[in-house]
C-alpha atoms as a printed R data frame, in Angstrom:
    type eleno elety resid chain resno        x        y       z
1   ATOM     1    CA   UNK     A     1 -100.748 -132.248 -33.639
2   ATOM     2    CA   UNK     A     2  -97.662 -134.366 -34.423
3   ATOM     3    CA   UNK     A     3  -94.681 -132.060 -33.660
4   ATOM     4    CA   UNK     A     4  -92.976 -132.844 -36.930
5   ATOM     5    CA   UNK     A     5  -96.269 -131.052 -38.585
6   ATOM     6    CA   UNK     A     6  -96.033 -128.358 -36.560
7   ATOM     7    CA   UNK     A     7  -92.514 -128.400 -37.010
8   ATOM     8    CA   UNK     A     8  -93.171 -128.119 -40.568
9   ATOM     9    CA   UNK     A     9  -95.801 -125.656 -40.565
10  ATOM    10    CA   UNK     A    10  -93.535 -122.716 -38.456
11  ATOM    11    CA   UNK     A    11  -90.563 -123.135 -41.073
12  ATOM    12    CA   UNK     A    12  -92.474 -122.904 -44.302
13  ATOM    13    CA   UNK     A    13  -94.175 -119.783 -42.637
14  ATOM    14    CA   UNK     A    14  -91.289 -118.400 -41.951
15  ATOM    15    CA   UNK     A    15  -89.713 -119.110 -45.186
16  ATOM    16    CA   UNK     A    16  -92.470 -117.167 -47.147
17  ATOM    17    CA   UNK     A    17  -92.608 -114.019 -45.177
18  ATOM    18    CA   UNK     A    18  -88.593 -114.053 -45.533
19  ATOM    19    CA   UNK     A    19  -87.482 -114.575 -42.325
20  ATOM    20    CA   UNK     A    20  -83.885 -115.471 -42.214
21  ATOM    21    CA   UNK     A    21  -82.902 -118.689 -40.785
22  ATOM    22    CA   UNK     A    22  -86.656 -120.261 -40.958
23  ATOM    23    CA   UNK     A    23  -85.509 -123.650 -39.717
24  ATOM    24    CA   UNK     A    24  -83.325 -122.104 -36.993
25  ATOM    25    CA   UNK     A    25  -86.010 -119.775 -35.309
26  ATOM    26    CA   UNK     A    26  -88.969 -122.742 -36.269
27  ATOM    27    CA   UNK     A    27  -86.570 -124.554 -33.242
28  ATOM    28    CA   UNK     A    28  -86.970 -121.820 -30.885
29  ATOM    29    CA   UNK     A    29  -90.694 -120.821 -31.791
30  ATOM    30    CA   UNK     A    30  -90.800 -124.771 -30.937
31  ATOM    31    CA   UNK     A    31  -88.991 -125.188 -27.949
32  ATOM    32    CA   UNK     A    32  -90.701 -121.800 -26.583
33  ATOM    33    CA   UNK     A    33  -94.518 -123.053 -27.004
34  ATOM    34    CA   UNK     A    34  -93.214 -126.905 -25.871
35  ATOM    35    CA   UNK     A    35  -91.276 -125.752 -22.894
36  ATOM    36    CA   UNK     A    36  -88.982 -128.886 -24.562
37  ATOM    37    CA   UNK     A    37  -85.776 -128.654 -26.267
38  ATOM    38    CA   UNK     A    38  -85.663 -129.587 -30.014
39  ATOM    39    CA   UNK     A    39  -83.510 -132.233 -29.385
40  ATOM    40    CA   UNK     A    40  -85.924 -133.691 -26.892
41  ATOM    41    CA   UNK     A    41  -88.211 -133.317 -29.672
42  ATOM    42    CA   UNK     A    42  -85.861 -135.235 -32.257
43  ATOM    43    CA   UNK     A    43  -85.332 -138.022 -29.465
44  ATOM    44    CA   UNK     A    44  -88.540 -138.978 -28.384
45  ATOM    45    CA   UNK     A    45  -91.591 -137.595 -30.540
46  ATOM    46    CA   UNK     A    46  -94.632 -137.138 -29.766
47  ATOM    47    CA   UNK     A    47  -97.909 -135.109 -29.788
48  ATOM    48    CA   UNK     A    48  -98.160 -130.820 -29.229
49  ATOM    49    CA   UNK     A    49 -100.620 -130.137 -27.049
50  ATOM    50    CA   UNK     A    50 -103.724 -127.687 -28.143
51  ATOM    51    CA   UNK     A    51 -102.353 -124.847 -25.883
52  ATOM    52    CA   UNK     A    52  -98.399 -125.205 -26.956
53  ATOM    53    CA   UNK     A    53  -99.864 -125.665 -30.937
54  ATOM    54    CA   UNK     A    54 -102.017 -121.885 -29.785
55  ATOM    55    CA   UNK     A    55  -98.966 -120.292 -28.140
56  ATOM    56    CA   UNK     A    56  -96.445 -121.539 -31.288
57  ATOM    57    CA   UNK     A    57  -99.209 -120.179 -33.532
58  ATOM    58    CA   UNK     A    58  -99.147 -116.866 -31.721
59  ATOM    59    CA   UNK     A    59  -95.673 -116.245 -31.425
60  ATOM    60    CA   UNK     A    60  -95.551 -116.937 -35.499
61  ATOM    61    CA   UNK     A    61  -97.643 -114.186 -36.083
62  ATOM    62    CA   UNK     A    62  -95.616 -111.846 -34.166
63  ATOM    63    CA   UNK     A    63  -92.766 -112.727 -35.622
64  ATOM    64    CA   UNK     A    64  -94.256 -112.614 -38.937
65  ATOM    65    CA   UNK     A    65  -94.406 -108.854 -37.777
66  ATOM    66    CA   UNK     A    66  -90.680 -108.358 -37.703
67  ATOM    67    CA   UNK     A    67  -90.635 -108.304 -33.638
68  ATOM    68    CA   UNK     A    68  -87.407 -110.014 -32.661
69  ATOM    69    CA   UNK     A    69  -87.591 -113.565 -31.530
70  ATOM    70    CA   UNK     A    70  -85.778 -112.431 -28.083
71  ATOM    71    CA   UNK     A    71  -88.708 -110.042 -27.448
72  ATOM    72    CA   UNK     A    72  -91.235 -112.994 -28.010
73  ATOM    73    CA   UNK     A    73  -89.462 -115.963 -25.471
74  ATOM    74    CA   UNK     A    74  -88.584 -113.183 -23.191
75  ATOM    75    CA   UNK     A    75  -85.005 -114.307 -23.029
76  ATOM    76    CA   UNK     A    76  -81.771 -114.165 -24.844
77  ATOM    77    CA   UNK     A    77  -78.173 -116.049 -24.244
78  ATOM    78    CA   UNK     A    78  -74.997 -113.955 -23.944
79  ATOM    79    CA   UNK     A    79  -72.134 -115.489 -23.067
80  ATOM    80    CA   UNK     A    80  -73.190 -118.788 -21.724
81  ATOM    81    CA   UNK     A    81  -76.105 -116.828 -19.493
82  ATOM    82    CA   UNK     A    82  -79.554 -116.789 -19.810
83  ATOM    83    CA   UNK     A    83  -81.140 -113.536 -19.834
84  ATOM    84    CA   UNK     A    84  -84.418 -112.034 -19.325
85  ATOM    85    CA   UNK     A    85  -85.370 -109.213 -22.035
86  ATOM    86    CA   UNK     A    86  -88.172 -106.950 -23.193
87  ATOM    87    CA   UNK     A    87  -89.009 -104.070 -25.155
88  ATOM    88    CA   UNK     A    88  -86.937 -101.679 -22.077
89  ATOM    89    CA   UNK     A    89  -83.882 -102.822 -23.495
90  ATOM    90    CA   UNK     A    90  -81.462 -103.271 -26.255
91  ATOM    91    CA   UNK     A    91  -81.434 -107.166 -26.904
92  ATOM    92    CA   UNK     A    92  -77.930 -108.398 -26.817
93  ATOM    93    CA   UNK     A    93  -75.928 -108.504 -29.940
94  ATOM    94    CA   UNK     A    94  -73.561 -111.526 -30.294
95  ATOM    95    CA   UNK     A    95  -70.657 -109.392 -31.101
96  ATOM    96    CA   UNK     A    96  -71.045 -107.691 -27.806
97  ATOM    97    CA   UNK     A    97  -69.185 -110.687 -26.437
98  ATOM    98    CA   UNK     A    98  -66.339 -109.888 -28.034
99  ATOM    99    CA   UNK     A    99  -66.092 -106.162 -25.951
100 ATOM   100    CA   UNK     A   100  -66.343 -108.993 -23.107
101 ATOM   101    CA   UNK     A   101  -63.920 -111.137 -24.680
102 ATOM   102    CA   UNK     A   102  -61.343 -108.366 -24.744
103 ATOM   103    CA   UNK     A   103  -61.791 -107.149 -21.311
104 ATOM   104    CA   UNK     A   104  -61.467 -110.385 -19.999
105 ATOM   105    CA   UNK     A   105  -58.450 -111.242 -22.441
106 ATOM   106    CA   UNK     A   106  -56.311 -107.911 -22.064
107 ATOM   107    CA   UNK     A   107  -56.506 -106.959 -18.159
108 ATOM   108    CA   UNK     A   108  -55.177 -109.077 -15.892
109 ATOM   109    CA   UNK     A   109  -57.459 -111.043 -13.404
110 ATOM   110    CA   UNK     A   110  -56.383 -109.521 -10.367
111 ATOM   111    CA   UNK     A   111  -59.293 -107.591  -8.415
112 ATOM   112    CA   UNK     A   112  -60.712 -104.913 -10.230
113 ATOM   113    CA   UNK     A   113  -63.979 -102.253 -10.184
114 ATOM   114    CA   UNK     A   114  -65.467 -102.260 -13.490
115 ATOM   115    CA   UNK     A   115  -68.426 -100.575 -14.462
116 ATOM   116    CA   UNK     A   116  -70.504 -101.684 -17.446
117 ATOM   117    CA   UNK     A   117  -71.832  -97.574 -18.954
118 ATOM   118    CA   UNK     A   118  -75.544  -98.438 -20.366
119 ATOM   119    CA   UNK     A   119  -76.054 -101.813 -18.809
120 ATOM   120    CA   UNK     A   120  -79.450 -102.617 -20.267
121 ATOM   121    CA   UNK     A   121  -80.384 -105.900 -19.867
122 ATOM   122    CA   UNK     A   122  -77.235 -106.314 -17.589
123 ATOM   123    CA   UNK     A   123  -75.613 -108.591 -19.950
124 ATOM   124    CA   UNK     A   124  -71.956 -107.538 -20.314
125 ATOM   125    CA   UNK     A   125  -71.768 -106.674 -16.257
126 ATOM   126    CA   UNK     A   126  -73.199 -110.175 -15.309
127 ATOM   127    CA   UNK     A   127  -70.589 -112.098 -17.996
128 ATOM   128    CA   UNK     A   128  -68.542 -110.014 -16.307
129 ATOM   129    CA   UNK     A   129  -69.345 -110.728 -12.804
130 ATOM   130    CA   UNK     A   130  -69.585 -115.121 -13.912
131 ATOM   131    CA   UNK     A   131  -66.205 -114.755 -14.978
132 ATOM   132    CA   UNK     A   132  -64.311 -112.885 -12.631
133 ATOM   133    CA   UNK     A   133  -66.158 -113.177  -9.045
134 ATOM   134    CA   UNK     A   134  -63.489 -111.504  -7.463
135 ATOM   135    CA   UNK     A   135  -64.027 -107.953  -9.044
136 ATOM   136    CA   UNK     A   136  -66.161 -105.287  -7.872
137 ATOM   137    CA   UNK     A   137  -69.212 -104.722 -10.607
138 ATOM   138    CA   UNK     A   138  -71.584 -101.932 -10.881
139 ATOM   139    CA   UNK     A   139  -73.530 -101.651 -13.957
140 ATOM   140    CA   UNK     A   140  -75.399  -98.137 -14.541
141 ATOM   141    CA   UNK     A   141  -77.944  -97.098 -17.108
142 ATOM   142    CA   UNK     A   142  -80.489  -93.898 -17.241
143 ATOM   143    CA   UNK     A   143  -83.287  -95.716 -17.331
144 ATOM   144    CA   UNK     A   144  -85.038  -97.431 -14.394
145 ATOM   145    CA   UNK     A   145  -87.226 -100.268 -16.447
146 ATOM   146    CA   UNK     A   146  -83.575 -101.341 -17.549
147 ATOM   147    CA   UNK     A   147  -81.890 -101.361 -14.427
148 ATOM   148    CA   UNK     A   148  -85.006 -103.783 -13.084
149 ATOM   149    CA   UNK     A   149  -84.611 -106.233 -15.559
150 ATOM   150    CA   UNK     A   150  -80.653 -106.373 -15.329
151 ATOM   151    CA   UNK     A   151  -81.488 -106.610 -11.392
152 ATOM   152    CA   UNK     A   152  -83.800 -109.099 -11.952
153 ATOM   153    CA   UNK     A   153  -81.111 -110.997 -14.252
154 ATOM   154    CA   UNK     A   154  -78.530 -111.162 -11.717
155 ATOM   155    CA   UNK     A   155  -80.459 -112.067  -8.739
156 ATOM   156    CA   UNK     A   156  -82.028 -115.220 -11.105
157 ATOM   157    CA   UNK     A   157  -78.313 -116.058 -12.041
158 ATOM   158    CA   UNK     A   158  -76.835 -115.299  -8.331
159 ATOM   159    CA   UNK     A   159  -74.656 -113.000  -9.239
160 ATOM   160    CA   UNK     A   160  -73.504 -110.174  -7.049
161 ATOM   161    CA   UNK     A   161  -73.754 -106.672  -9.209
162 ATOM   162    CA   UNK     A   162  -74.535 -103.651  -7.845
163 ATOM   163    CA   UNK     A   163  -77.136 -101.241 -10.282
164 ATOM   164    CA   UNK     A   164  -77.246  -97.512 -10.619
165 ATOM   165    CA   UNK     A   165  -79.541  -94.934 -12.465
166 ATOM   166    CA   UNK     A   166  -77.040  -92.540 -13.803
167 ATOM   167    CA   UNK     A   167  -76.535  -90.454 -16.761
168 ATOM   168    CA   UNK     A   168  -73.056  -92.197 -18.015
169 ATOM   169    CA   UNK     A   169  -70.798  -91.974 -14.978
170 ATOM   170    CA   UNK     A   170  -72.266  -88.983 -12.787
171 ATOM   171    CA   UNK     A   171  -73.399  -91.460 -10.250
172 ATOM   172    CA   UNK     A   172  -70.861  -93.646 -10.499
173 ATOM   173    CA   UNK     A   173  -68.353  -94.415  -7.616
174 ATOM   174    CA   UNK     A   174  -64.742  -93.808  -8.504
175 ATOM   175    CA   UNK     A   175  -62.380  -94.506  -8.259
176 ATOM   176    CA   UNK     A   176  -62.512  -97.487 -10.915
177 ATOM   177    CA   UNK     A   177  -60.113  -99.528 -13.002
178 ATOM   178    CA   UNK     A   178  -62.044 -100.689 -16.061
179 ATOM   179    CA   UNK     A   179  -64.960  -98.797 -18.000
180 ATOM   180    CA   UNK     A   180  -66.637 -100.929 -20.679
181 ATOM   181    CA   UNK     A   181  -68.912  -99.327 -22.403
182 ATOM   182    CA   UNK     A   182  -71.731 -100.621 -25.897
183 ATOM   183    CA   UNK     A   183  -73.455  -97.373 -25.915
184 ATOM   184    CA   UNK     A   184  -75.888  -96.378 -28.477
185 ATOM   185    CA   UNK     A   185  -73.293  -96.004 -31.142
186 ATOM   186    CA   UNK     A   186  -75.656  -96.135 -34.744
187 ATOM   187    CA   UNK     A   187  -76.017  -92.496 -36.951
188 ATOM   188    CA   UNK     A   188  -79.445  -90.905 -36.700
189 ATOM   189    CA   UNK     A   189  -79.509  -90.639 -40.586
190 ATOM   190    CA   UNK     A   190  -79.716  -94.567 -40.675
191 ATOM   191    CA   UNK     A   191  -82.549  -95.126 -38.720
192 ATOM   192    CA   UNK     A   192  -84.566  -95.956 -42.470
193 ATOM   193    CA   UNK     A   193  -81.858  -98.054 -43.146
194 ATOM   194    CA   UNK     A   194  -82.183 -100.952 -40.176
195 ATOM   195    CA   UNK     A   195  -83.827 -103.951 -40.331
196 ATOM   196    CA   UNK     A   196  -87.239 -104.436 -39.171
197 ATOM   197    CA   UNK     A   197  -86.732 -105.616 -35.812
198 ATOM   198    CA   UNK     A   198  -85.140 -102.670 -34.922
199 ATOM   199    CA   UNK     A   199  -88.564 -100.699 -34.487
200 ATOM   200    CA   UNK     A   200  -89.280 -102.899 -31.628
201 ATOM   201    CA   UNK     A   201  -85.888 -101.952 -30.157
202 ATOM   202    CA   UNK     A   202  -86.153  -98.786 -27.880
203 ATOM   203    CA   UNK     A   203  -84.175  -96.110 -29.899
204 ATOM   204    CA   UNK     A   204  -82.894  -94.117 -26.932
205 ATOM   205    CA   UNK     A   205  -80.125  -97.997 -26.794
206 ATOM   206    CA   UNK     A   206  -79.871  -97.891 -30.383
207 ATOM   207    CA   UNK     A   207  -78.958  -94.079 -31.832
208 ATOM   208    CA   UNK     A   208  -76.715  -91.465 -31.416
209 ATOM   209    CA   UNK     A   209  -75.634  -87.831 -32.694
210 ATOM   210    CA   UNK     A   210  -72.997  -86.638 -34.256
211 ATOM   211    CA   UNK     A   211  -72.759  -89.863 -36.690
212 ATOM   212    CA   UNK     A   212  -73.203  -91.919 -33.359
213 ATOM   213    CA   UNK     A   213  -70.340  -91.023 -31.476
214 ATOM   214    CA   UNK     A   214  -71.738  -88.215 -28.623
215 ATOM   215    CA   UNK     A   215  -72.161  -90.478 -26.402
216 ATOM   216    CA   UNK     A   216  -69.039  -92.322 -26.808
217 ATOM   217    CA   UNK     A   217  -67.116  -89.308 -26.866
218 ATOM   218    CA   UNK     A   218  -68.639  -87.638 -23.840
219 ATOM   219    CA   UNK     A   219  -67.670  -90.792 -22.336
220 ATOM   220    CA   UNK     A   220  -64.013  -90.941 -23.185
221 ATOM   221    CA   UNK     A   221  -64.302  -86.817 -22.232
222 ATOM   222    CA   UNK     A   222  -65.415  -87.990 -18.948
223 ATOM   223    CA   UNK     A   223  -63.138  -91.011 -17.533
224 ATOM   224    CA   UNK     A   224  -60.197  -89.352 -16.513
225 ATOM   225    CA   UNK     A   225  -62.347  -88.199 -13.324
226 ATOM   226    CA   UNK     A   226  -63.271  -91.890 -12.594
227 ATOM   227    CA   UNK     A   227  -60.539  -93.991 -13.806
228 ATOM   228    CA   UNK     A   228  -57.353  -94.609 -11.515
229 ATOM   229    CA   UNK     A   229  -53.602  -94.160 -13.378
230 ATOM   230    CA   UNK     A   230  -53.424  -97.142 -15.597
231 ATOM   231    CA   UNK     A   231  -57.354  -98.036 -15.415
232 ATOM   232    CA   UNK     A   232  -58.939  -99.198 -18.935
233 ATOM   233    CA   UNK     A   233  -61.510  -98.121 -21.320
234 ATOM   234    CA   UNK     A   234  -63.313 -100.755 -23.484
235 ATOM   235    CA   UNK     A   235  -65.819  -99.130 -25.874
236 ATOM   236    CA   UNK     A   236  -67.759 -101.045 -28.863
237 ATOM   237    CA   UNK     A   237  -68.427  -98.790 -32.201
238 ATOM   238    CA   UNK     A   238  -69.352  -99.770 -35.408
239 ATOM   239    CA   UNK     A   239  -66.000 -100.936 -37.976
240 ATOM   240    CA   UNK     A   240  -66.816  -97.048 -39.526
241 ATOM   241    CA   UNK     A   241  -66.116  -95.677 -36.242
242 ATOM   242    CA   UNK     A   242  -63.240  -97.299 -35.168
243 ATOM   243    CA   UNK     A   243  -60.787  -95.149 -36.405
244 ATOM   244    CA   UNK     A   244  -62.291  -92.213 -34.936
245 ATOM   245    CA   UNK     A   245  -62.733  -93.688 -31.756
246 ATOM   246    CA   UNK     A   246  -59.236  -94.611 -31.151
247 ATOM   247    CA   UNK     A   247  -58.205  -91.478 -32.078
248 ATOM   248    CA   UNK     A   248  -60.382  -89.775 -29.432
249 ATOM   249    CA   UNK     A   249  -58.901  -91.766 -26.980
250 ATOM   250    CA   UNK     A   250  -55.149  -90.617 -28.269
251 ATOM   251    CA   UNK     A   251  -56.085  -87.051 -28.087
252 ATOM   252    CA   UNK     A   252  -57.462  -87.338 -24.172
253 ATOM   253    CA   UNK     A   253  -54.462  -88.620 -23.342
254 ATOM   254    CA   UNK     A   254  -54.970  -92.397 -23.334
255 ATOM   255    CA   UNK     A   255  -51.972  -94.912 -24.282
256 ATOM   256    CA   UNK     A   256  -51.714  -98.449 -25.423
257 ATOM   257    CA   UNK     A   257  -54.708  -97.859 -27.835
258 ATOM   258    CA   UNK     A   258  -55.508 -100.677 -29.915
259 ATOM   259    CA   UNK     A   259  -58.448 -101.974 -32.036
260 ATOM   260    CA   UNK     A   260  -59.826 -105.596 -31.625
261 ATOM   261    CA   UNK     A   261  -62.017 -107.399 -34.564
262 ATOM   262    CA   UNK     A   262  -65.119 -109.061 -34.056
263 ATOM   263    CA   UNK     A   263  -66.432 -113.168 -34.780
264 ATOM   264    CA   UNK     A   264  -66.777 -111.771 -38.754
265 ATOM   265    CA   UNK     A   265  -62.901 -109.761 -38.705
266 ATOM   266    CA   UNK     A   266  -64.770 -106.424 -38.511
267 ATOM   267    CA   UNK     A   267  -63.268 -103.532 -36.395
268 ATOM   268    CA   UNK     A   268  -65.615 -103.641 -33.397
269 ATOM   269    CA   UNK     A   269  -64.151 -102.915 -30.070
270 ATOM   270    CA   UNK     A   270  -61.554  -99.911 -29.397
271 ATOM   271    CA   UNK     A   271  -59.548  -99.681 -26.097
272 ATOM   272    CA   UNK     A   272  -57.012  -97.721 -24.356
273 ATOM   273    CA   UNK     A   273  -55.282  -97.231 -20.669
274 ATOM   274    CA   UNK     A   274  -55.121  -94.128 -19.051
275 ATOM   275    CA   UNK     A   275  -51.403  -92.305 -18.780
């Protein structure tokens, strides 16, 4: 099959069972099946093999389903890295480079120990890690399938990150100068209200209690035994939460507390250092 039919075919699927950005996720479906870049594609022609025309037509059909595209390729790209995901984790969320972004942008690059609180796939400890090779990185989740892949991740990328199975910080080394933390921070009363994809998404990464802040505030409650005077919390919430957040922070004693917006101007990451 001539790839511009195929090509064709994937994005007017897409279109009809109203998946957004048809002609974007065609390109990946594409490139996925091909094992060639679109703009290979665009460049030089040519024919789809039978196989590549069965795996595109496979992966349509699952997404057709509402499972997320990064579940299908396997992979997803945060912050200039390419990693490995699957149903164990929470795929990475592009505003989640921002809580990077900040970290990076606020604390000076001097050697640090930061821990990334509910790791996953790994993704904000290995950005992390890329950026600053001189600090000390541990990344720490509950949940062991999680902790593989993010090991997996960094040993593909050679990057030097030590994982731990802990519940928050209990098994944590202190003491440390930066937490960052994008814990499951969404209100059990709007699991009906998600998109689709979200099913596929394992809800343990996704919701929270008490209007999605337990977690984030057993967190805060916890720090002062890990961080050092003057160490950092980072912590992603939703633009609802932010207010609430920062004032948690105020009332455990934190200083310097300050809000930082997100690629769309929203409220999304909440920080503060320890007095």
């Amino acid at each position: 099959m001539q790839w511009r039919q195929l090509m064709q075919r994937l994005v007017e699927a897409l279109r009809r069972g109203q998946i957004p950005e048809p002609e974007r996720e065609a390109q990946y479906l594409l490139q996925w099946a091909t094992g060639r870049t679109y703009a290979d594609w665009i460049a030089w022609g040519g024919i789809v093999d039978d196989g590549a025309v069965h795996r595109a037509n496979v992966a349509l059909g699952r997404r057709l389903a509402r499972e997320p595209l990064a579940y299908i390729t396997g992979q997803r790209e945060f912050y200039g890295l390419n990693l490995a995901v699957s149903p164990a984790v929470l795929i990475p969320r592009p505003e989640t480079e921002n809580l990077v972004q900040t970290v990076l942008s606020v604390v000076r690059p001097s050697p640090m120990r930061v821990v990334d609180v509910g790791c996953g796939c790994g993704a904000i400890a290995l950005a992390v890690k890329a950026t600053r090779p001189a600090w000390m990185v541990y990344g720490a989740d509950v949940s062991a399938s999680a902790l593989a892949l993010a090991d997996q991740n960094g040993r593909r990328l050679g990057l030097s990150v030590r994982w731990i199975q802990s519940d928050l910080l209990v098994n944590v080394p202190s003491p440390l100068d930066i937490i960052v933390a994008n814990l499951p921070y969404v209100d059990l009363a709007e699991q009906s209200h998600m998109s689709p994809e979200t099913r596929y998404e394992p809800p343990l990464a996704l919701f929270a209690e008490d209007g999605g802040l337990a977690l984030i505030r057993r967190l805060i409650e916890m720090s002062a035994g890990w961080l050092r005077a003057s160490g950092w919390i980072f912590l992603e919430c939703s633009p609802a939460q932010a207010h609430s957040v920062s004032q948690t922070l105020k009332s455990f004693g934190f200083g310097q507390v300050s809000i930082a917006q997100d690629y769309a101007g929203l409220d999304r990451v909440v920080f503060g250092r320890r007095t």
